[in-house]
N, C-alpha and C positions, 0 to 999 in steps of 0.2 A: 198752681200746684194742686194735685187730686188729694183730698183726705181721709182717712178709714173713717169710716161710718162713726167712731166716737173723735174722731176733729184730729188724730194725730198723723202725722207727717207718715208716707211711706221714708222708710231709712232702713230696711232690709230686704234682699231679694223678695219678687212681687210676683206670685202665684198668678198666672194669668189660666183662665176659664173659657172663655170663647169671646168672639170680633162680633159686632152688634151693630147696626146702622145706628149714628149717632143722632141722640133727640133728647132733650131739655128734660122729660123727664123718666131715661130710660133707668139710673137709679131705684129712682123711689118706686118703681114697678114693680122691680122685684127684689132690692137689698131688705128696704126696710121690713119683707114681711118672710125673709129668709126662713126654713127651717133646718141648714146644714150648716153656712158660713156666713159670715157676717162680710157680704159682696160691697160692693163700689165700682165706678167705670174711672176711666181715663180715655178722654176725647182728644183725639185730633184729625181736622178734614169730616170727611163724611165717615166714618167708624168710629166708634167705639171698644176698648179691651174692655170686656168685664174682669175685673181680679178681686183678690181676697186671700182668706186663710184658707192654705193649703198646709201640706207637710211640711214640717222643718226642713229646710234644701238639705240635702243630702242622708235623710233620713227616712226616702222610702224605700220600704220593703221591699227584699229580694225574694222571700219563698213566696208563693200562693199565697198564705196564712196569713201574714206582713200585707202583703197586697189588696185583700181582700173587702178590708176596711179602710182603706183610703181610695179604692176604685169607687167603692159603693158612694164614699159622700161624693165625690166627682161628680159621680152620673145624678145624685141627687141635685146637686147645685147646676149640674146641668138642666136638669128637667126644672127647675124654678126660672132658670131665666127662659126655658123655650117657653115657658107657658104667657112671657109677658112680649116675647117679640122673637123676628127671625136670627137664626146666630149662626155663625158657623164655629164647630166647638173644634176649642183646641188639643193638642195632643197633652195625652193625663203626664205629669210631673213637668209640664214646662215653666221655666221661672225665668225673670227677668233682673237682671242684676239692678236695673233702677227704674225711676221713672220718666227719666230721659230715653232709655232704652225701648219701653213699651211706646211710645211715641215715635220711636224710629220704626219702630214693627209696624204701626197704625201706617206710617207715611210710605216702609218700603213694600209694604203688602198690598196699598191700595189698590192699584188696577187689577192683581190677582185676586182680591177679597171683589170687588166689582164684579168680576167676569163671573166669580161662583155665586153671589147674588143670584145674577140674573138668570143663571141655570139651575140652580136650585130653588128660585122663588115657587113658594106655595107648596113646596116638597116635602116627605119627609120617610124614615126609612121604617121597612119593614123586614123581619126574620120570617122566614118560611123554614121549618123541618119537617121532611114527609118521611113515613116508617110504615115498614108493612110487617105483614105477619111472617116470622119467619118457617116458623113449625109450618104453616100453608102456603109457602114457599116453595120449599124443601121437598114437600111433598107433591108438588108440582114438576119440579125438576126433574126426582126420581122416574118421573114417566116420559122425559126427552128421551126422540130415541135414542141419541148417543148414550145417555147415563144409561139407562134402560139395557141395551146392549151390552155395555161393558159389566153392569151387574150379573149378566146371562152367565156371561164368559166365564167368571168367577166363580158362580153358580155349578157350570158345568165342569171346572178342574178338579181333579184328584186333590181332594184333604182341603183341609185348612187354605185360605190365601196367601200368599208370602206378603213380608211387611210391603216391598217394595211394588205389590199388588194393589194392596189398600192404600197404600201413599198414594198412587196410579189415580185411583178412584177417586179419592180427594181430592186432588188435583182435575178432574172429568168435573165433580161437580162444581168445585169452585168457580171455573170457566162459564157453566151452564148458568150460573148462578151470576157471575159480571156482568155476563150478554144480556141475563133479561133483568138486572139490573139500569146497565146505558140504556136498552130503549126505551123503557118505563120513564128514565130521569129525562128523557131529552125529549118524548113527547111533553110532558109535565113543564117542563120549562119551553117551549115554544107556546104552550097556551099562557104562560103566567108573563112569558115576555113581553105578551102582548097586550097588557093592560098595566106595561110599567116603564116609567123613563128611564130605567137602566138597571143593569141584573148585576151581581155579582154573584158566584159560585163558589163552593167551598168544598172540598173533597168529604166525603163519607166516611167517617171514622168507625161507624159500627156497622154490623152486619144488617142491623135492623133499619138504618137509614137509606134512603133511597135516594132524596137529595134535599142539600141546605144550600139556603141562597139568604139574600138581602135584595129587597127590591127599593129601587126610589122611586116614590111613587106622588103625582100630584094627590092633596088632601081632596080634591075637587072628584077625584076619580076613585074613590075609596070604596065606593061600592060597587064599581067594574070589579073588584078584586074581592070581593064578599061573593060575586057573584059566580067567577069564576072557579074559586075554589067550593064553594057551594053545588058548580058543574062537575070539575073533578071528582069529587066526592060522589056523587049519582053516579056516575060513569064508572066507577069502577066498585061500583056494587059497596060501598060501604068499609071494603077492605084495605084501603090506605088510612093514615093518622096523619091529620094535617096537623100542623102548632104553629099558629103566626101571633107572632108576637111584636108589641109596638102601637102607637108609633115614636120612632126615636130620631134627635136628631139625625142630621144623614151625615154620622160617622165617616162610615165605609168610602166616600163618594164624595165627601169635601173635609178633610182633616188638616187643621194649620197647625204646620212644626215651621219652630221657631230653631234657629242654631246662632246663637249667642258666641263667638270667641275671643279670646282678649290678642288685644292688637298686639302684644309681645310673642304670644303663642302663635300666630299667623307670618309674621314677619321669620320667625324662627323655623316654621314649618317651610318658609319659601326658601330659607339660606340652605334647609337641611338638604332640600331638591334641586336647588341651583336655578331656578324661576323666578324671574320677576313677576309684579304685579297685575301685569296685562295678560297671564298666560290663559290660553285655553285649556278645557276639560284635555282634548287632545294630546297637549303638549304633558300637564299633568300626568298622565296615562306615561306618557313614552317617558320622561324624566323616573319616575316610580318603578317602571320595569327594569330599564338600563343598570338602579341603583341595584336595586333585589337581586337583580343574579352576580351582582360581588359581594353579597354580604348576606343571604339567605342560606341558613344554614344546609338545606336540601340539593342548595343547585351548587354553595362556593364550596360547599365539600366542610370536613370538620377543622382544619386548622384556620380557613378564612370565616368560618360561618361565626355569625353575629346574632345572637339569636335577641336580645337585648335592642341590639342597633333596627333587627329588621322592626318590633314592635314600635320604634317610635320614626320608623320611617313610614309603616303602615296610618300608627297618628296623622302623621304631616298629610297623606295622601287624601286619609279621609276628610281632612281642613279644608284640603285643597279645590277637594274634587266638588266636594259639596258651595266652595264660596265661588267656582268656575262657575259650577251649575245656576247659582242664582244669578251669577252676571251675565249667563248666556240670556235666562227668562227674561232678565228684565230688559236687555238690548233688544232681544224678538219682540217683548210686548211694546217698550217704549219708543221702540226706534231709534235706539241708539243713545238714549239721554242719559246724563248723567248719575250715579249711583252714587255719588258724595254723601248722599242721607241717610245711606246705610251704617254713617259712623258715629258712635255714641262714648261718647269723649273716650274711654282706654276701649272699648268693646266694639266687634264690627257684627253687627247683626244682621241674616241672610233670612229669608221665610218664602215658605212652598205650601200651596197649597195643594195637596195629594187626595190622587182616586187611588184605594187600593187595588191592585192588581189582583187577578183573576187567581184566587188558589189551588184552584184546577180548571182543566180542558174537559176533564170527562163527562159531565154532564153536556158541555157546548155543542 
């Protein structure tokens, strides 16, 4: 049985932090010289859970505000154990109801926690923001011909422009202004792609960005990437702002979510759908629609619609779909083996480890 750092027993949900290759003395690495939570592991197999004090379960913050001070110690107790070994961290507010449980995670993650090893060995992530000048933008645009032209035209009408003139116009430059936006971002990320094991892209939320990514990048080749953006920067005269930031675990690119559910609420989710045990995502899927359009308040009309019933059928789906999912994984990865270990006495616990998905195309 694993013990908090001061010898007492875990006996409340167990804050798990990130999966560690397990080693004799991956502990005292970095609990005993903690500066955010007073950590501990629990081994089984070749992994280790690093856990500890986290939030009271159910008492993290929902605004920003709330959130803001429990991300920040995360990421710090993150950064203490990356500093003593390789981790792959886990998703921030995840808890374990016991410590039987965390040991199901260690045994049912295995060969996914494996696989992301060996691809992420020696890795780690980086923030790219590029921003340009917008006033020297703007003022470049103005002399495409097309803006150019249609300013003529306005120039030349009788009086004042009408609103829907100058809308016109805004809308010309805004255009002028995407275009040499995408090309700028996608030369910029074929150079940057190519001194990195994997890109992620992220849409541009301000005017003045041009493009944010994440790169994963081995530490071995860290100054291929000093050197290229060092090139970038020459190349285009000085007039871009690069900000790379890092390096950080690789979040983006290997993040383990744990889904913990209690075998009452599973068994209940399968009566609610009329599925057995062995069902597929597929059948999931078809059982979920069938139900929905007799009791969704939009399609069964107002005197059948359920507006109460569709919310916990939508539950049941997502129990469902997500316990399909990991038994699809683990048949693909194992070949078929059994997933009995995924059960931890009342709790059945599922775990994936995730690339986040591309948040835009427009730069690609």
């Amino acid at each position: 049985m694993s013990m908090h750092p001061d010898g007492a027993r875990w006996n409340t949900p167990i804050y798990v932090y990130a999966i560690v290759p397990a080693r004799p003395d991956a502990g005292e690495a970095f609990g005993a010289t903690s500066t955010t939570n007073s950590l501990g592991t629990i081994a089984t197999g070749p992994f280790a859970a690093v856990v500890g004090d986290g939030p009271q379960t159910g008492s993290l913050g929902r605004s920003r505000e709330e959130l803001a001070p429990q991300l920040l110690a995360h990421q710090k107790a993150i950064e203490q154990i990356m500093r003593a070994t390789p981790l792959l961290p886990v998703k921030f507010g995840t808890f374990a109801p016991d410590e039987t449980s965390v040991r199901v995670i260690l045994e049912r993650g295995k060969t996914a926690f494996e696989a992301a090893f060996s691809r992420l060995d020696g890795c780690v992530q980086m923030e790219i923001l590029v921003k340009w000048d917008l006033k020297t933008v703007f003022a470049e645009v103005a002399e495409e011909d097309v803006v150019a032209r249609f300013k003529r035209k306005l120039e030349l009408a009788a009086g004042a422009p009408e609103e829907a003139s100058r809308a016109e116009l805004g809308r010309v430059v805004k255009d002028a202004l995407e275009r040499r936006r995408a090309a700028l971002a996608t030369t910029l990320l074929e150079a940057l792609r190519a001194v990195a094991v994997d890109v992620i892209t992220y849409p541009a939320t301000a005017d003045q960005v041009v493009l944010h990514l994440v790169l994963l990048m081995k530490v071995d080749d860290m100054t291929r990437l000093d050197h290229c953006l060092e090139s970038l920067d020459a190349a285009y005269g000085g007039q871009l702002a690069f900000r790379c930031v890092g390096p950080f675990a690789p979040y983006s690119f290997a993040t383990v979510e744990v889904e913990v559910v209690d075998a009452a609420a599973l068994a209940h989710a399968r009566r609610l759908l009329g599925i057995g045990s062995d069902a597929s995502i597929g059948q999931v899927r078809a059982a979920y629609r069938r139900l929905a359009k007799s009791i969704h308040p939009d399609l069964a009309g107002s005197i059948a619609g359920d507006s109460a019933g569709m919310v916990a059928l939508t539950d049941a789906y997502r129990i469902l779909s997500l316990n399909a999912e990991a038994d699809d994984g683990q048949h693909r990865i194992e070949g078929g083996g059994s997933t009995a270990s995924r059960y931890s006495a009342d709790h059945l616990v599922n775990v994936f480890v995730r690339r986040q998905p591309e948040a835009s195309d427009d730069a690609a």
